[in-house]
C-alpha positions in Angstrom: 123.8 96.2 26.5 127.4 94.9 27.9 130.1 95.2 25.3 133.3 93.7 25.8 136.5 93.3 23.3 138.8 90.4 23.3 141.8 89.0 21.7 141.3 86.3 19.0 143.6 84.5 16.7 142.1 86.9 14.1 142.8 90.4 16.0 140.6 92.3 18.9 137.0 91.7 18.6 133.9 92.9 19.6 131.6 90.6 21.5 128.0 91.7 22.7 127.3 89.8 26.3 124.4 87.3 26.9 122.1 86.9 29.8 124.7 84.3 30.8 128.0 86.6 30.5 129.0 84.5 27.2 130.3 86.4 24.9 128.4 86.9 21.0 130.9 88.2 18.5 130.5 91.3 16.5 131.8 91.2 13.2 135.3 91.8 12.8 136.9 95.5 12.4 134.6 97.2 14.2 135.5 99.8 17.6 133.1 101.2 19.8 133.5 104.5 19.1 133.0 104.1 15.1 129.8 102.1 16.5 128.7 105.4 18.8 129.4 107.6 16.2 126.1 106.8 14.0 123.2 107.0 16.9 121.4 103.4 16.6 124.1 101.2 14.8 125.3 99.7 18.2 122.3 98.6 19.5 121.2 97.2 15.7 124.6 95.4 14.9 124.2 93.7 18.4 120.5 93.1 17.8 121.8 91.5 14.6 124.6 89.7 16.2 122.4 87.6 18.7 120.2 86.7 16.0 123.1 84.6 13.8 126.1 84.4 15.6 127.2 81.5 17.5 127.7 82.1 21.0 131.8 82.0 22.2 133.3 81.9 25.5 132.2 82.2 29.0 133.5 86.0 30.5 135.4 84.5 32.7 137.6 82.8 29.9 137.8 85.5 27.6 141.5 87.7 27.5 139.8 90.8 27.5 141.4 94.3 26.2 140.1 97.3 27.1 136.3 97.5 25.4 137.9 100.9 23.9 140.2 103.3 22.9 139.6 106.3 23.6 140.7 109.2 21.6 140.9 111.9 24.7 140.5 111.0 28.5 139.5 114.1 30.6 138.9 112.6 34.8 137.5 115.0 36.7 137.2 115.8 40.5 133.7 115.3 42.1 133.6 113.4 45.6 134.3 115.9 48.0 135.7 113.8 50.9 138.3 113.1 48.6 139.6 116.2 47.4 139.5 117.3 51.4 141.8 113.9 52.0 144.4 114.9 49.2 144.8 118.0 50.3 145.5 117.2 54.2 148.7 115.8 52.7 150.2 119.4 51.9 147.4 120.9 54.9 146.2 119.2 57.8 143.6 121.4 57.8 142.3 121.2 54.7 138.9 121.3 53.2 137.3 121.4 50.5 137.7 124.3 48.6 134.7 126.8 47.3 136.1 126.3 43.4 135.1 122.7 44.3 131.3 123.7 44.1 132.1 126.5 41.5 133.3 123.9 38.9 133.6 120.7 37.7 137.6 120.8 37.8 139.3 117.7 35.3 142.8 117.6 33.9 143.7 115.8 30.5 145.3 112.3 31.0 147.2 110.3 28.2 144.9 107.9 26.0 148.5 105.9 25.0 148.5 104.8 28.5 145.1 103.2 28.8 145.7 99.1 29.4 143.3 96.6 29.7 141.4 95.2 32.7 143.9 92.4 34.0 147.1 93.9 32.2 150.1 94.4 34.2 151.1 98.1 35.7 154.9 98.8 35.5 155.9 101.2 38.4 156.5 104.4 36.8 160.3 105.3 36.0 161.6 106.9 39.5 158.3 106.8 41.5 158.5 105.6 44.9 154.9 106.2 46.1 152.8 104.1 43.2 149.6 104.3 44.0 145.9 103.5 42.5 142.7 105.6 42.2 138.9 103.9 41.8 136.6 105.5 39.2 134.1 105.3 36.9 134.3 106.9 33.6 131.3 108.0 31.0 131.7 107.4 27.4 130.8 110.0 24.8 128.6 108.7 22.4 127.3 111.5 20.2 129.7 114.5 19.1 128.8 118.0 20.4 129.9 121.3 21.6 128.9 123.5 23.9 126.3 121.8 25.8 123.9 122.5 28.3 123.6 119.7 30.9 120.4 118.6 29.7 121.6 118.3 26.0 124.7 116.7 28.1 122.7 114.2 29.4 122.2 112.7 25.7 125.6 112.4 24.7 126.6 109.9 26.9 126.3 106.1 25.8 127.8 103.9 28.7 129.7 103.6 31.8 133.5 101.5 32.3 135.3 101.4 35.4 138.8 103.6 35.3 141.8 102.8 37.5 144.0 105.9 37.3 147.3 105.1 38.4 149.3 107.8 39.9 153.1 108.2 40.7 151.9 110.6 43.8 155.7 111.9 44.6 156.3 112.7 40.7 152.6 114.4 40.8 153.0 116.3 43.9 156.8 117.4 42.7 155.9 119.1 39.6 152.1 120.1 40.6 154.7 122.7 42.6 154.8 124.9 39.1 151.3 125.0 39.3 150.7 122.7 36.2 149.7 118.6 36.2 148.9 116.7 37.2 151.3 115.4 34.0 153.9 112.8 34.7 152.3 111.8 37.1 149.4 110.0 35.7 151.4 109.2 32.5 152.2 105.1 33.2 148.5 103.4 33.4 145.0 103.7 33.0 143.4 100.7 33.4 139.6 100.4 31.8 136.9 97.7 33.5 136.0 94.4 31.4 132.9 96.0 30.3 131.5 98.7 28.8 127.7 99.2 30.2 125.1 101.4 28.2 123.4 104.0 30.4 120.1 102.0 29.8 121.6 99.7 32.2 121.3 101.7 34.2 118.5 103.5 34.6 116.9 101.3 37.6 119.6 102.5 39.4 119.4 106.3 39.1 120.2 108.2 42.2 121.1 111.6 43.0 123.5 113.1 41.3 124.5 109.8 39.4 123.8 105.9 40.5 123.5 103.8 43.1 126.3 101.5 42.5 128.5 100.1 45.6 132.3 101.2 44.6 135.6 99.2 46.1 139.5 98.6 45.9 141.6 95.6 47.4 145.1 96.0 47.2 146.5 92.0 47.7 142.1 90.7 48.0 142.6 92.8 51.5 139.6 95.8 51.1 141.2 99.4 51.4 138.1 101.6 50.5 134.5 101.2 49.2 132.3 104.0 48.4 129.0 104.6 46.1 128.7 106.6 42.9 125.7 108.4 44.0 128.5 110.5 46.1 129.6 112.6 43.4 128.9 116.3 43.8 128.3 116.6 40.0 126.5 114.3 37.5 128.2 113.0 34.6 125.8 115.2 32.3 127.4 118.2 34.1 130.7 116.8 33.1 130.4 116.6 29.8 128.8 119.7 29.5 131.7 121.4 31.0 134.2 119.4 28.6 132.0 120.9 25.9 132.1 124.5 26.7 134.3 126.2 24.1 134.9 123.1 22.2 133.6 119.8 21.7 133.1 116.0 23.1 133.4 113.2 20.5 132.7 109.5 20.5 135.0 107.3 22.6 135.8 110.4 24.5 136.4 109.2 28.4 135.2 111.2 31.4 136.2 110.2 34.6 134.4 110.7 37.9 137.4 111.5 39.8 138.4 109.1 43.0 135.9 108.5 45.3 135.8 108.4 49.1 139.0 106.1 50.2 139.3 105.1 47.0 143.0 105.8 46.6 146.1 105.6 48.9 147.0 109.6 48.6 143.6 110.2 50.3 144.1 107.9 53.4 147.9 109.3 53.6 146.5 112.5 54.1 143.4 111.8 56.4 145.6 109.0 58.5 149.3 110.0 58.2 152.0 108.6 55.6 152.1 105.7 56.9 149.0 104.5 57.2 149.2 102.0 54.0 152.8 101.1 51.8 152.5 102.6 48.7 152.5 99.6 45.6 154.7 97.6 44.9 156.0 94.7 42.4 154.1 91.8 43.1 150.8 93.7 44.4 147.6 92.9 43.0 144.6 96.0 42.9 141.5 94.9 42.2 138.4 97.4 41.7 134.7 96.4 41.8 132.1 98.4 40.8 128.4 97.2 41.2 126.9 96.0 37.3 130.0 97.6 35.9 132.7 94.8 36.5 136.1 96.0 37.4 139.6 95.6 37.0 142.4 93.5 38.3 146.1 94.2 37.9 149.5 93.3 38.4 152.1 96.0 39.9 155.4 95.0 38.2 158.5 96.4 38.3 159.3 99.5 35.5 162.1 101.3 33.6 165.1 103.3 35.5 164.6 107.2 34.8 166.6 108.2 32.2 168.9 111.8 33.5 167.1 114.8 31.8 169.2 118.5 32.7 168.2 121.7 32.1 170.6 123.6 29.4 172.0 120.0 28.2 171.3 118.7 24.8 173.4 115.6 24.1 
């Protein structure tokens, strides 16, 4: 199934996605996660929802929202090429490093900043090097704790595309206390037009994940493509590792972590500073992800930072 939510003169709504990319309406005041929660009751209230309802709009016409969400977003790091790229801009020596292959590193990013698919992107207050990151993000489906990676492998409903945007001089600043990424990635998340279940999928299997052709244009011009079948660790593995000591729920977002070129930072540090500006008001980033849609926004100007001193209350 392809799940999309839009806005309607009655609120956000559900739709379930034809053959033809029309959308079918769910009924109203329903979310996906509440939907994932009870194993089945997707599948059967779109089953049920192709049957009676009428059919809507074309995709193309919809205003689509983000198709969740999501209580928690947790994006990992799993291409390797990239994780050698961002660290050439500190070392121009870099590698990757051995707790790379030792685990499945993520940090926690800030659900309030998740936007839609074509929403615009403020620039961060103070950032001067904006820049985007391409991903793809599983969805929890079933709550769990603790997993193995083949009880993993079950939790996971769907895939969405994830634009992480990143204010890469406020990351790298504060990531010099050894904590963050915070700030940082605190502005914008933006989530693909669709939400795809892993049945979708499963043609497409590859590796550690799927063959799926990955790209970003920054202005339509193509700055990186990649394929998801890169990562080093499978999205089972992923949420296994989120589960250890606690638990995944439904909605929950884990992201694959930028791929190969898939982000400005990485090409700064393979290809010098200057190798691309970093975004700016006016830009357009589009993403593209093979079967899973993509995203397409709008890099606007933001708010003036606000003076914060240490010791000063008032």
């Amino acid at each position: 199934m392809r799940i999309v939510r839009h806005r309607t003169d009655q609120g956000p709504r559900l739709a379930v996605l034809d053959d033809e990319d029309v959308l079918i309406d769910l009924p109203a005041g329903l979310d996906l996660p509440t939907l994932l929660a009870d194993d089945g009751r997707l599948a059967a209230t779109a089953h049920t929802a192709r049957r009676t309802a009428s059919r809507g709009v074309p995709l193309n016409e919809a205003e689509l929202m983000t198709p969740l969400d999501p209580p928690t977003v947790r994006d990992f790091s799993t291409f390797p090429e990239h994780t050698a790229g961002i660290a050439r801009n500190l070392d121009p020596n870099a590698g990757v490093p051995e707790e790379f292959w030792q685990i499945p590193a993520f940090y926690f990013s800030n659900p309030y900043a998740t936007i839609g698919p074509h929403d615009d992107v403020p620039v961060p207050p103070g950032c001067e090097r904006f820049d985007f990151e391409l991903e793809v993000a599983a969805v929890v489906g079933r709550a769990g704790g603790d997993l193995t990676v083949e009880q993993a492998a079950e939790h996971i409903a769907g895939f969405v595309v994830f634009n992480d945007f990143s204010a890469r001089d406020i990351q790298f600043h504060e990531m010099r206390l050894r904590l963050g990424p915070a700030k940082g990635k605190d502005t914008a998340t933006s989530l693909g037009t669709v939400f795809v279940t892993a049945d979708e999928l499963r043609h497409r299997a590859s590796g550690t994940s799927y063959d799926l052709t990955m790209r970003v244009l920054v202005n339509d011009e193509e700055i990186g493509t990649d394929r998801l079948d890169n990562m080093a660790w499978s999205f089972p593995s992923l949420a296994a590792y989120a589960s250890r000591g606690t638990e995944i729920r439904p909605g929950d977002l884990l992201g694959s972590g930028t791929c190969r070129n898939g982000c400005l930072a990485e090409l700064w540090g393979r290809h010098g500073p200057g190798f691309h500006p970093s975004l700016q008001p006016g830009d357009v980033v589009t993403t593209e992800v093979e079967l899973l849609g993509g995203t397409r926004n709008r890099i606007v100007t933001g708010a003036a930072p606000h003076p914060i001193r240490p010791g000063v209350s008032s």
